[in-house]
N, CA, C and O atoms as a Maestro MAE file, in Angstrom:
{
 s_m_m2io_version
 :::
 2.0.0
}

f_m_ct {
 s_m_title
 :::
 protein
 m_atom[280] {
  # First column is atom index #
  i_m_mmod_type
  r_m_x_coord
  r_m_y_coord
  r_m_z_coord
  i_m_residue_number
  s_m_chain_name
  s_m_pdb_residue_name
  s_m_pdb_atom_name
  i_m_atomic_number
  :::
  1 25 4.179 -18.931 11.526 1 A "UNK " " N  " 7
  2 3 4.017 -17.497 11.509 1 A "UNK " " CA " 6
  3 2 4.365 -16.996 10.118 1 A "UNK " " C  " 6
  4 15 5.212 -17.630 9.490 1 A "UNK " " O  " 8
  5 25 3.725 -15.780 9.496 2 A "UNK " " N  " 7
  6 3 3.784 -15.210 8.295 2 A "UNK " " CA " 6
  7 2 4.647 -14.120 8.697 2 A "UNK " " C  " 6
  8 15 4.392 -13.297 9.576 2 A "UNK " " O  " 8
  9 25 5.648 -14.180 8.010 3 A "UNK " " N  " 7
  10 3 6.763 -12.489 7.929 3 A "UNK " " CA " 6
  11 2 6.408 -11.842 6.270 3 A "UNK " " C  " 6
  12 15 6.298 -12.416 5.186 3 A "UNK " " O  " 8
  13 25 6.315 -10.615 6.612 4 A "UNK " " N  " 7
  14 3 5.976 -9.683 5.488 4 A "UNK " " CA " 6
  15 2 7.224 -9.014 5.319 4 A "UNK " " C  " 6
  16 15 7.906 -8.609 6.260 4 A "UNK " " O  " 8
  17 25 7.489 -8.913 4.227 5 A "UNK " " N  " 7
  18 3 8.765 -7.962 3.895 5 A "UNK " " CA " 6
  19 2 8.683 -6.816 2.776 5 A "UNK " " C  " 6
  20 15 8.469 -7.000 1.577 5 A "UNK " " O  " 8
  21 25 8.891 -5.641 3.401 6 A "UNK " " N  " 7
  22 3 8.333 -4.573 2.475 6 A "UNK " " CA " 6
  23 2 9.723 -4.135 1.673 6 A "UNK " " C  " 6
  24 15 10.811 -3.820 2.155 6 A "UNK " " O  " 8
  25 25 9.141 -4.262 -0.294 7 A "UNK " " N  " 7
  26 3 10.106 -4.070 -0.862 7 A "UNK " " CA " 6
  27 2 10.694 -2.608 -0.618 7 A "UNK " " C  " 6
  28 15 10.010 -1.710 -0.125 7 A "UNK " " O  " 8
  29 25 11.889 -2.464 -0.967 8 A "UNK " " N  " 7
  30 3 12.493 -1.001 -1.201 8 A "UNK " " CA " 6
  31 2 13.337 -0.642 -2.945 8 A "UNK " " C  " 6
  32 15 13.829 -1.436 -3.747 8 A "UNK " " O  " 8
  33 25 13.216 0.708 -2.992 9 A "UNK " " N  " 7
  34 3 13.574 1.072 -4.393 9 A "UNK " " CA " 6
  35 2 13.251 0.619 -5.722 9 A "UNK " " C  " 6
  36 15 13.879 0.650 -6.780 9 A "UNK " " O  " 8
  37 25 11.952 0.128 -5.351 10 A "UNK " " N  " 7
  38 3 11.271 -0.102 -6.686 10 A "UNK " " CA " 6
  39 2 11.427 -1.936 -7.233 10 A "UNK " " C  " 6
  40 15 11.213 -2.366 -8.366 10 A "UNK " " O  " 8
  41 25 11.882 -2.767 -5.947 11 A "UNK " " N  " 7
  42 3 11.943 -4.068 -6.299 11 A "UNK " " CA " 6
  43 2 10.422 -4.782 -5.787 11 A "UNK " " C  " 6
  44 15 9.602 -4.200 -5.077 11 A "UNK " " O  " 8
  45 25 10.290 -6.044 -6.280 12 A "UNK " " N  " 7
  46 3 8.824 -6.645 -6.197 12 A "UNK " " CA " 6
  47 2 8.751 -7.289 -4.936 12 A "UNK " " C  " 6
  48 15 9.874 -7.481 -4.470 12 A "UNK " " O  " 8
  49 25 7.912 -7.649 -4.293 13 A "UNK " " N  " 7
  50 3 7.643 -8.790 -3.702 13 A "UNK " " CA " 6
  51 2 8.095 -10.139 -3.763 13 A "UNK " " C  " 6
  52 15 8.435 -10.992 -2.943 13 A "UNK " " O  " 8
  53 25 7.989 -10.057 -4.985 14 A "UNK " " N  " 7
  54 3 8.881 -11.770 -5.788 14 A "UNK " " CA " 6
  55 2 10.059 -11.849 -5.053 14 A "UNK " " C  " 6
  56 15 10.463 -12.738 -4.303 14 A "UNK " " O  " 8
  57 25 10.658 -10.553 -5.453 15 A "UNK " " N  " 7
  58 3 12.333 -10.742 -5.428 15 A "UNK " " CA " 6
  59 2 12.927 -10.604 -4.124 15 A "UNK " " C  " 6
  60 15 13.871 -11.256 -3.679 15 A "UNK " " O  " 8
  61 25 12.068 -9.396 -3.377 16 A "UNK " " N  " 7
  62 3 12.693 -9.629 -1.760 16 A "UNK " " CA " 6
  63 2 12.763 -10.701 -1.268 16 A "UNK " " C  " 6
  64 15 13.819 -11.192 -0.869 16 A "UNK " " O  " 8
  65 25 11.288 -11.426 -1.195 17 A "UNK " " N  " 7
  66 3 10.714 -12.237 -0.650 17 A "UNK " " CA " 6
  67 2 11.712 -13.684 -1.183 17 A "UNK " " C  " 6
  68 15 11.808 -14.646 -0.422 17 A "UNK " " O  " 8
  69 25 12.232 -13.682 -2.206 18 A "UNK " " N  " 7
  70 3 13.192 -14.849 -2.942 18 A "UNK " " CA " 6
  71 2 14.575 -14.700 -1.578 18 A "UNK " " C  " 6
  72 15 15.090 -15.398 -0.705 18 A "UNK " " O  " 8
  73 25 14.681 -13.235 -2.178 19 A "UNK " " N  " 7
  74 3 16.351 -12.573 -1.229 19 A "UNK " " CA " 6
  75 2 16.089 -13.364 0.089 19 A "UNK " " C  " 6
  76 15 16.861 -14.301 0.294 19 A "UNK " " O  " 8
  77 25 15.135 -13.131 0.995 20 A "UNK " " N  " 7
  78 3 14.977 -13.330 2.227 20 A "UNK " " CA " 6
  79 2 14.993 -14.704 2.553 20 A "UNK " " C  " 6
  80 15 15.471 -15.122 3.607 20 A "UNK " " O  " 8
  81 25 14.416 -15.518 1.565 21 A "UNK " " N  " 7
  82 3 14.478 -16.991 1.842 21 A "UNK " " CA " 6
  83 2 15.391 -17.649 2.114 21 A "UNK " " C  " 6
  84 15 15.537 -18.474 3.015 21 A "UNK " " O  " 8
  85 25 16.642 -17.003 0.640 22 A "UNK " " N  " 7
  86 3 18.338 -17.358 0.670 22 A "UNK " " CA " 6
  87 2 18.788 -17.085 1.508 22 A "UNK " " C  " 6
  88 15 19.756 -17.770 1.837 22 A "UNK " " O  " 8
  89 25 18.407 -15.968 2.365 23 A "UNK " " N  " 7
  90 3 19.150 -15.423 3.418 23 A "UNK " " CA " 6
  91 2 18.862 -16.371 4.649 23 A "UNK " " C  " 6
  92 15 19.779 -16.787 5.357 23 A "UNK " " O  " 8
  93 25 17.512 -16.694 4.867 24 A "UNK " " N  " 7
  94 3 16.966 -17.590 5.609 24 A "UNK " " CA " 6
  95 2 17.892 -19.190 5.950 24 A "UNK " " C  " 6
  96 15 18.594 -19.538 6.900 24 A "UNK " " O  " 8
  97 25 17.531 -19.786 4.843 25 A "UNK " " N  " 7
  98 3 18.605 -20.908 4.381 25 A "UNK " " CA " 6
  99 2 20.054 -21.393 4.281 25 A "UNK " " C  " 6
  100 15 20.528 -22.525 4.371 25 A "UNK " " O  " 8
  101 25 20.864 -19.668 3.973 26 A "UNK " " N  " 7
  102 3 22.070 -20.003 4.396 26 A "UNK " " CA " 6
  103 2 22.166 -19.828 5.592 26 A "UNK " " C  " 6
  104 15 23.309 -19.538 5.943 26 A "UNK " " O  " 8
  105 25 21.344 -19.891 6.469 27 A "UNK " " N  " 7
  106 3 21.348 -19.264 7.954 27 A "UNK " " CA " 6
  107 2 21.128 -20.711 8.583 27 A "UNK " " C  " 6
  108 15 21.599 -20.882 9.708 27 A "UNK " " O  " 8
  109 25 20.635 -21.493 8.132 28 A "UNK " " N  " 7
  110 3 19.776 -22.917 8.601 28 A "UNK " " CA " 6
  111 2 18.820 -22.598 9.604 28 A "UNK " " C  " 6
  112 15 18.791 -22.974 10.776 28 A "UNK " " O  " 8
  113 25 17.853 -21.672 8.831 29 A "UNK " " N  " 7
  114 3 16.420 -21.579 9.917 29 A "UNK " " CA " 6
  115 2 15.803 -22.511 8.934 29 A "UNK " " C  " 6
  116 15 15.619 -22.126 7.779 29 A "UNK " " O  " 8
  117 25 15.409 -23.938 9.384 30 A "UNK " " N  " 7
  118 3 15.227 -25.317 8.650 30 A "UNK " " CA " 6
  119 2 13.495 -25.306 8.792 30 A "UNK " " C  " 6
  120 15 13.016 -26.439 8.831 30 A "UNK " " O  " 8
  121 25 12.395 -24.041 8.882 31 A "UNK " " N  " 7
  122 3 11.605 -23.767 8.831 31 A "UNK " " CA " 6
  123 2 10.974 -23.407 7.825 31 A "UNK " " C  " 6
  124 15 9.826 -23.644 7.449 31 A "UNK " " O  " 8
  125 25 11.775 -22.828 7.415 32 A "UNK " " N  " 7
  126 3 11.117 -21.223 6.287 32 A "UNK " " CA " 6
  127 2 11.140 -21.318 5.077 32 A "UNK " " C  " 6
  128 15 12.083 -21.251 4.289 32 A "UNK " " O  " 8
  129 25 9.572 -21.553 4.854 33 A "UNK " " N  " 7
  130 3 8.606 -21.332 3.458 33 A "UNK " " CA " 6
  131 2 8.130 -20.654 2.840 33 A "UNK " " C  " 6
  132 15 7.368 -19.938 3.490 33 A "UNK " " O  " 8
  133 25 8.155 -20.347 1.363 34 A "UNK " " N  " 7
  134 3 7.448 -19.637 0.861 34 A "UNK " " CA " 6
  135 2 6.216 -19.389 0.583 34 A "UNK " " C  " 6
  136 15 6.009 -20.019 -0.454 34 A "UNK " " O  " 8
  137 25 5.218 -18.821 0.897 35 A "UNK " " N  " 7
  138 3 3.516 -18.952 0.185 35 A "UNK " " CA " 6
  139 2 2.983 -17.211 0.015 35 A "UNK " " C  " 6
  140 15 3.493 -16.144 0.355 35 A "UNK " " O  " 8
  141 25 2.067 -17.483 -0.488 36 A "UNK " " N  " 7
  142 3 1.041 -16.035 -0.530 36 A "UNK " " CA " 6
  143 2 0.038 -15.821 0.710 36 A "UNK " " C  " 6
  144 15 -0.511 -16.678 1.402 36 A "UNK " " O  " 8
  145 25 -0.035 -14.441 0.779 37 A "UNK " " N  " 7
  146 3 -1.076 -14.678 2.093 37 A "UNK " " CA " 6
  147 2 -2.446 -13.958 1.675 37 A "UNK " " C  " 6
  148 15 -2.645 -13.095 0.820 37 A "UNK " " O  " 8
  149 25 -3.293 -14.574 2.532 38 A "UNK " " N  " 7
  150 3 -4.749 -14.529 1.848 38 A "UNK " " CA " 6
  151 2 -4.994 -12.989 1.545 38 A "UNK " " C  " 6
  152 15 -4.531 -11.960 2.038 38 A "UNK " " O  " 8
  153 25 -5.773 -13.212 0.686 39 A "UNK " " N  " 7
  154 3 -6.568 -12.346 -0.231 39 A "UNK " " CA " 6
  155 2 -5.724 -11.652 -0.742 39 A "UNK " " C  " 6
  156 15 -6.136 -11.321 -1.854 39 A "UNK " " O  " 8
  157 25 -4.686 -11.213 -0.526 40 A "UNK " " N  " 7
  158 3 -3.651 -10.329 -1.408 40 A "UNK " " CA " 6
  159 2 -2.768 -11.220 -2.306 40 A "UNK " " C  " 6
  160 15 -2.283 -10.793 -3.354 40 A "UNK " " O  " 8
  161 25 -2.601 -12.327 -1.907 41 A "UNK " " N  " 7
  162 3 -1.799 -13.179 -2.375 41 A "UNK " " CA " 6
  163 2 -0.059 -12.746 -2.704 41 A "UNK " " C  " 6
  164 15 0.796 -13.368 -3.335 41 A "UNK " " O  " 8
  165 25 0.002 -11.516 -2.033 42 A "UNK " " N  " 7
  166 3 1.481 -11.106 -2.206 42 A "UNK " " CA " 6
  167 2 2.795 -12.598 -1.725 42 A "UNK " " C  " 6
  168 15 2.556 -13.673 -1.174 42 A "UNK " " O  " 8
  169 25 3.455 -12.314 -1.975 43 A "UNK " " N  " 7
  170 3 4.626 -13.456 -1.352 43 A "UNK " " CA " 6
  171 2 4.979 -13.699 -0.007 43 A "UNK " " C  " 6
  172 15 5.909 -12.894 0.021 43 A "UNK " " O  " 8
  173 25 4.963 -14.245 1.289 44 A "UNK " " N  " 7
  174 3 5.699 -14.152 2.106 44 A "UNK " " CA " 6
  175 2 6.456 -15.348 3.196 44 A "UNK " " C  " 6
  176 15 6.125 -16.534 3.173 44 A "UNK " " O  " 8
  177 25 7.171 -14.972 3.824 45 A "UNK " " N  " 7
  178 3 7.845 -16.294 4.600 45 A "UNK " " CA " 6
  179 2 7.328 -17.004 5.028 45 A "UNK " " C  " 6
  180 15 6.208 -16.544 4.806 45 A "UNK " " O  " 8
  181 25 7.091 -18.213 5.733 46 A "UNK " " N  " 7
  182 3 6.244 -19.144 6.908 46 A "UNK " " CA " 6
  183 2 7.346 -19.652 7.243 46 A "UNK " " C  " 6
  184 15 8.139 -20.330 6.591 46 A "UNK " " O  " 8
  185 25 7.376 -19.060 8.994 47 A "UNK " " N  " 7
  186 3 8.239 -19.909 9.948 47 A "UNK " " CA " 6
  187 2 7.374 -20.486 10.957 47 A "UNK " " C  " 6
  188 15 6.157 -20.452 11.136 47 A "UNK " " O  " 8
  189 25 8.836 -21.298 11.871 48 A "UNK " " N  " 7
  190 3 7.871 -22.036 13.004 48 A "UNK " " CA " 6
  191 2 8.197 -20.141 13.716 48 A "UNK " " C  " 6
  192 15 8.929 -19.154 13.634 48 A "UNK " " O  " 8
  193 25 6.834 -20.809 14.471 49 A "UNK " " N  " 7
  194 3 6.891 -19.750 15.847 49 A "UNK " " CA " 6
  195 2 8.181 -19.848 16.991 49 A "UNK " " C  " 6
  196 15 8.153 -19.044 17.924 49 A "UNK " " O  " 8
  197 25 8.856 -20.444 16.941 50 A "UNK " " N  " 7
  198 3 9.796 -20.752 18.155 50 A "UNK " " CA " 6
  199 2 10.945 -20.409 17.441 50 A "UNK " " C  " 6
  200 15 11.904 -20.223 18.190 50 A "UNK " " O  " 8
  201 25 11.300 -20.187 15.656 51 A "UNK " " N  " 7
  202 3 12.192 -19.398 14.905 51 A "UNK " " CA " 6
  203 2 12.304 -17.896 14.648 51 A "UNK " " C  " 6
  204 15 12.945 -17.249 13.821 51 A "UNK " " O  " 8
  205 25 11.308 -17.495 15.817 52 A "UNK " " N  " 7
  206 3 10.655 -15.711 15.418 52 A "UNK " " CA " 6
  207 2 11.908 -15.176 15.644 52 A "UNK " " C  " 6
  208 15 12.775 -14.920 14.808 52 A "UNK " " O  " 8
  209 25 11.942 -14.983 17.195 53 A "UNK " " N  " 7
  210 3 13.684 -14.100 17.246 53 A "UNK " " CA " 6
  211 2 15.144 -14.142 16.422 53 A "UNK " " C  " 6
  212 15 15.939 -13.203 16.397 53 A "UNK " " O  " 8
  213 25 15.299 -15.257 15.843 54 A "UNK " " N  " 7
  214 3 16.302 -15.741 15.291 54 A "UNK " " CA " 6
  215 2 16.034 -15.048 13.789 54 A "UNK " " C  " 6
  216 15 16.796 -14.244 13.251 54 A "UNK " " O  " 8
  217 25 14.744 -15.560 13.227 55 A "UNK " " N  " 7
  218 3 14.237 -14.387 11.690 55 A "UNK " " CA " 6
  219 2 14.442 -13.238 11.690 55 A "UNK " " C  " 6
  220 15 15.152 -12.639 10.883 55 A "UNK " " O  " 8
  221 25 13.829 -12.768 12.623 56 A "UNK " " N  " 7
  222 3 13.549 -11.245 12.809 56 A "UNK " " CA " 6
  223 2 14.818 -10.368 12.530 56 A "UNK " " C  " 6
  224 15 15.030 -9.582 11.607 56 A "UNK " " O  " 8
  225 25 15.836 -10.841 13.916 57 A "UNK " " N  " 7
  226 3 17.322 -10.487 14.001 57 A "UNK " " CA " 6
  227 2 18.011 -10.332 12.522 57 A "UNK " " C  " 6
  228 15 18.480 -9.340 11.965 57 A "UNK " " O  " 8
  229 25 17.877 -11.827 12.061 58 A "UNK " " N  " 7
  230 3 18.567 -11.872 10.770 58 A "UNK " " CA " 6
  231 2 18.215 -11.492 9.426 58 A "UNK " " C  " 6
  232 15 18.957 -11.785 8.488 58 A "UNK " " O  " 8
  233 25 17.025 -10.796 9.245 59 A "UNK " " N  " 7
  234 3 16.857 -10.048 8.271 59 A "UNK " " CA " 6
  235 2 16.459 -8.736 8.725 59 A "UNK " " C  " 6
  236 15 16.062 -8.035 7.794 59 A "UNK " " O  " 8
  237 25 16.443 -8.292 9.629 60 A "UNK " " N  " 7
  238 3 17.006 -6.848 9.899 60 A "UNK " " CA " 6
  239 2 18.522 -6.756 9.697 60 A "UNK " " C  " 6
  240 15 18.786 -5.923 8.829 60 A "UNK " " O  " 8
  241 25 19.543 -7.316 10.195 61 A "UNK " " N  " 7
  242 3 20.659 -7.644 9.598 61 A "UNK " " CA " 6
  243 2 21.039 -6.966 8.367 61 A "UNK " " C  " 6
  244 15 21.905 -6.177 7.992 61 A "UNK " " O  " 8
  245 25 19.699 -7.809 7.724 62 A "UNK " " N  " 7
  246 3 20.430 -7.546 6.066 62 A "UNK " " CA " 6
  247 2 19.606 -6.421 5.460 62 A "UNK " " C  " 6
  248 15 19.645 -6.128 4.265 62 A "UNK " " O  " 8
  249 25 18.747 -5.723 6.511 63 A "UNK " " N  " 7
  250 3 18.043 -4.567 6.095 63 A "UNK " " CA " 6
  251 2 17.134 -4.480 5.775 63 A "UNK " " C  " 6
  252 15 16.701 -3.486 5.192 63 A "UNK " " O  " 8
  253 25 16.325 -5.780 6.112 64 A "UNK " " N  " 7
  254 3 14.873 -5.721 5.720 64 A "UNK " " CA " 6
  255 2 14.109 -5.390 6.479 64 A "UNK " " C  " 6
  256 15 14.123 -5.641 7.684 64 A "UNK " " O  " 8
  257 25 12.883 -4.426 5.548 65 A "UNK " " N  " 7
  258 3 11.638 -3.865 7.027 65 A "UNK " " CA " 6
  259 2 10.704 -5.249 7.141 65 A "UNK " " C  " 6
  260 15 10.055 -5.683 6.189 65 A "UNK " " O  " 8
  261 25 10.732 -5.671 8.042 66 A "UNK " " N  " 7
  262 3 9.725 -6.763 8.253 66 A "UNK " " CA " 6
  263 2 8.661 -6.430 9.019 66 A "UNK " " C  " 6
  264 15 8.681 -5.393 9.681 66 A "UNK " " O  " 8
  265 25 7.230 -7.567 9.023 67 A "UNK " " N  " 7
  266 3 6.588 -7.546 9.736 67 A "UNK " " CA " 6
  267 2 5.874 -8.807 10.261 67 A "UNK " " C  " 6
  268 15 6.351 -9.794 9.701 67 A "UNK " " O  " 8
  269 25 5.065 -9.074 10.989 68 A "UNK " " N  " 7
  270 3 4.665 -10.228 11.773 68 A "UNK " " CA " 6
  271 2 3.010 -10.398 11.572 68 A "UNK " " C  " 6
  272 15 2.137 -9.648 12.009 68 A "UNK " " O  " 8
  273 25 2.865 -11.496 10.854 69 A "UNK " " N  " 7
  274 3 1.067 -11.329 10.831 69 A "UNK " " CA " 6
  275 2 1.060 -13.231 11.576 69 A "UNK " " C  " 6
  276 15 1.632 -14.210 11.096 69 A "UNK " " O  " 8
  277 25 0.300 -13.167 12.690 70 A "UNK " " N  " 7
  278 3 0.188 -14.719 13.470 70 A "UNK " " CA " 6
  279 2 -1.074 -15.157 13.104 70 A "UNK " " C  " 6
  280 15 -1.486 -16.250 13.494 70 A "UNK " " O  " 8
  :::
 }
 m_bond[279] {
  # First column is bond index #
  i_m_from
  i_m_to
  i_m_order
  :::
  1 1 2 1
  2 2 3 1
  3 3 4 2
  4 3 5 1
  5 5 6 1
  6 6 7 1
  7 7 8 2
  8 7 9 1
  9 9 10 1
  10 10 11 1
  11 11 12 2
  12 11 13 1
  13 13 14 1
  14 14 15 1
  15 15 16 2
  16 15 17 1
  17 17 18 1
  18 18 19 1
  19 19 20 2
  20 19 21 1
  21 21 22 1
  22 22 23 1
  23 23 24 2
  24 23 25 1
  25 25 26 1
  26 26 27 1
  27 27 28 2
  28 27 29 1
  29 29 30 1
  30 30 31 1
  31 31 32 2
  32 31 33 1
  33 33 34 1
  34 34 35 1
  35 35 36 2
  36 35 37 1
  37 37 38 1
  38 38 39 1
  39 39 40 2
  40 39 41 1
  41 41 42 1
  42 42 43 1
  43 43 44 2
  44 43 45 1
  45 45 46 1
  46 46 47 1
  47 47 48 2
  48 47 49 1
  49 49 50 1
  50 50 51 1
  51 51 52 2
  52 51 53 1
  53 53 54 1
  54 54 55 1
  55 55 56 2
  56 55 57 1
  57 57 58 1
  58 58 59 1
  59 59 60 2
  60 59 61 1
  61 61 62 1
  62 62 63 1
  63 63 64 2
  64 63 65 1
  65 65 66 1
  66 66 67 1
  67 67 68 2
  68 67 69 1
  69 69 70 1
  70 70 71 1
  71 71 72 2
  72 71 73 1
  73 73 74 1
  74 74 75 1
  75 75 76 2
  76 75 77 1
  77 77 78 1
  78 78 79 1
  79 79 80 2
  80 79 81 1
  81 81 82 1
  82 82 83 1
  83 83 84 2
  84 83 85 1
  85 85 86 1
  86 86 87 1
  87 87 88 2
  88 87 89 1
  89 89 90 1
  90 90 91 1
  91 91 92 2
  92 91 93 1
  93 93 94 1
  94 94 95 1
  95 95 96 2
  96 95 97 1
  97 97 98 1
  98 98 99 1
  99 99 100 2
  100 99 101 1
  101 101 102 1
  102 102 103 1
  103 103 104 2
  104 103 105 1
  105 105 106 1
  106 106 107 1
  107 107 108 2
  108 107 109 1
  109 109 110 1
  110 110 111 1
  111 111 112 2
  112 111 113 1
  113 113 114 1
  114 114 115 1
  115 115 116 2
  116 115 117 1
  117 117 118 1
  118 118 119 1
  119 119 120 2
  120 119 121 1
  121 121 122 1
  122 122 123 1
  123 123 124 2
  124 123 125 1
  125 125 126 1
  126 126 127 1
  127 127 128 2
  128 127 129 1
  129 129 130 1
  130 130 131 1
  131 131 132 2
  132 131 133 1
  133 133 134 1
  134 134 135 1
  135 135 136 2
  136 135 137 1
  137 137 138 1
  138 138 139 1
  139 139 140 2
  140 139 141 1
  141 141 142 1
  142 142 143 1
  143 143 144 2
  144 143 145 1
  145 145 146 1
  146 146 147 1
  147 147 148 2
  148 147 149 1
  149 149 150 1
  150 150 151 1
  151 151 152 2
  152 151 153 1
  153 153 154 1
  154 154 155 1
  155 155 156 2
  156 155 157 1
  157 157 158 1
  158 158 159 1
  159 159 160 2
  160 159 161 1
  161 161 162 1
  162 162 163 1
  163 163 164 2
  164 163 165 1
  165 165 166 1
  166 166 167 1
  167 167 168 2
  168 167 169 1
  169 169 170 1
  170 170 171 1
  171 171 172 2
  172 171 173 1
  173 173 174 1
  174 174 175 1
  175 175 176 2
  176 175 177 1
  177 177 178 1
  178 178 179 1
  179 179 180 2
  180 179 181 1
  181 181 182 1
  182 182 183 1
  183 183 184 2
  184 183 185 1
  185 185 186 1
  186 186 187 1
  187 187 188 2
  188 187 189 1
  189 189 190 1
  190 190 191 1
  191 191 192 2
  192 191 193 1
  193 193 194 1
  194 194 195 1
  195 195 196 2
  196 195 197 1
  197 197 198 1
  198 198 199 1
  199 199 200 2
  200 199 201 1
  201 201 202 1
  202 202 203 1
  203 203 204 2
  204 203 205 1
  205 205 206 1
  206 206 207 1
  207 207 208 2
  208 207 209 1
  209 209 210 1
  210 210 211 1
  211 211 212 2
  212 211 213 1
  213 213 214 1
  214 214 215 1
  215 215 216 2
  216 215 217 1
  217 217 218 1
  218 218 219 1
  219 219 220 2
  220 219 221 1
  221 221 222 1
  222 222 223 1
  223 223 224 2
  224 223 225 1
  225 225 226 1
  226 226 227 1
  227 227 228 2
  228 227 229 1
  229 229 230 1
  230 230 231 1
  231 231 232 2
  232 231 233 1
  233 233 234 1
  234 234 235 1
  235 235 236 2
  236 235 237 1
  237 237 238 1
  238 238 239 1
  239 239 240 2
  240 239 241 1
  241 241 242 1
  242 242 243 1
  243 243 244 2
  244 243 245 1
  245 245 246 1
  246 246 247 1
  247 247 248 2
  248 247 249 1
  249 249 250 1
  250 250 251 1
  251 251 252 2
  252 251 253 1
  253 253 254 1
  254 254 255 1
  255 255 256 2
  256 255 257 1
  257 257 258 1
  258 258 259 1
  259 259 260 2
  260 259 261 1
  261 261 262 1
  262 262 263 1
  263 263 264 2
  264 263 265 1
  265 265 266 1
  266 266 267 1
  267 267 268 2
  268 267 269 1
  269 269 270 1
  270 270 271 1
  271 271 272 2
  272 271 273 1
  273 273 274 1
  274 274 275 1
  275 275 276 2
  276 275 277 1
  277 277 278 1
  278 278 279 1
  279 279 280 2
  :::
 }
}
């Protein structure tokens, strides 16, 4: 699954999308990749599908607006 994370206050895509990974990792969601998603090629997560609730939770947590593209 692709998670989208919409920057706030003027930060990039790069950098959330970096933030969220770390956040990911110190978490041990032993899933979660970085790539671009088609045609926009912006940055975003790739988890397994069976890690959705556990993502979701934990970067709302840390205040991120997320979203879900399957």
């Amino acid at each position: 699954m692709r998670i989208l994370i919409q920057p706030r206050n003027g930060d990039s895509f790069d950098k959330v999308v970096g933030y969220a990974a770390k956040i990911l990792e110190n978490s041990q969601v032993a899933s979660t990749q970085i790539a671009g998603t088609p045609g926009n090629f912006r940055p975003a997560i790739l988890i397994d599908p069976s890690d959705l609730t556990e993502v979701l939770e934990i970067l709302e947590k840390a205040g991120m607006r997320v979203s879900v593209m399957h």
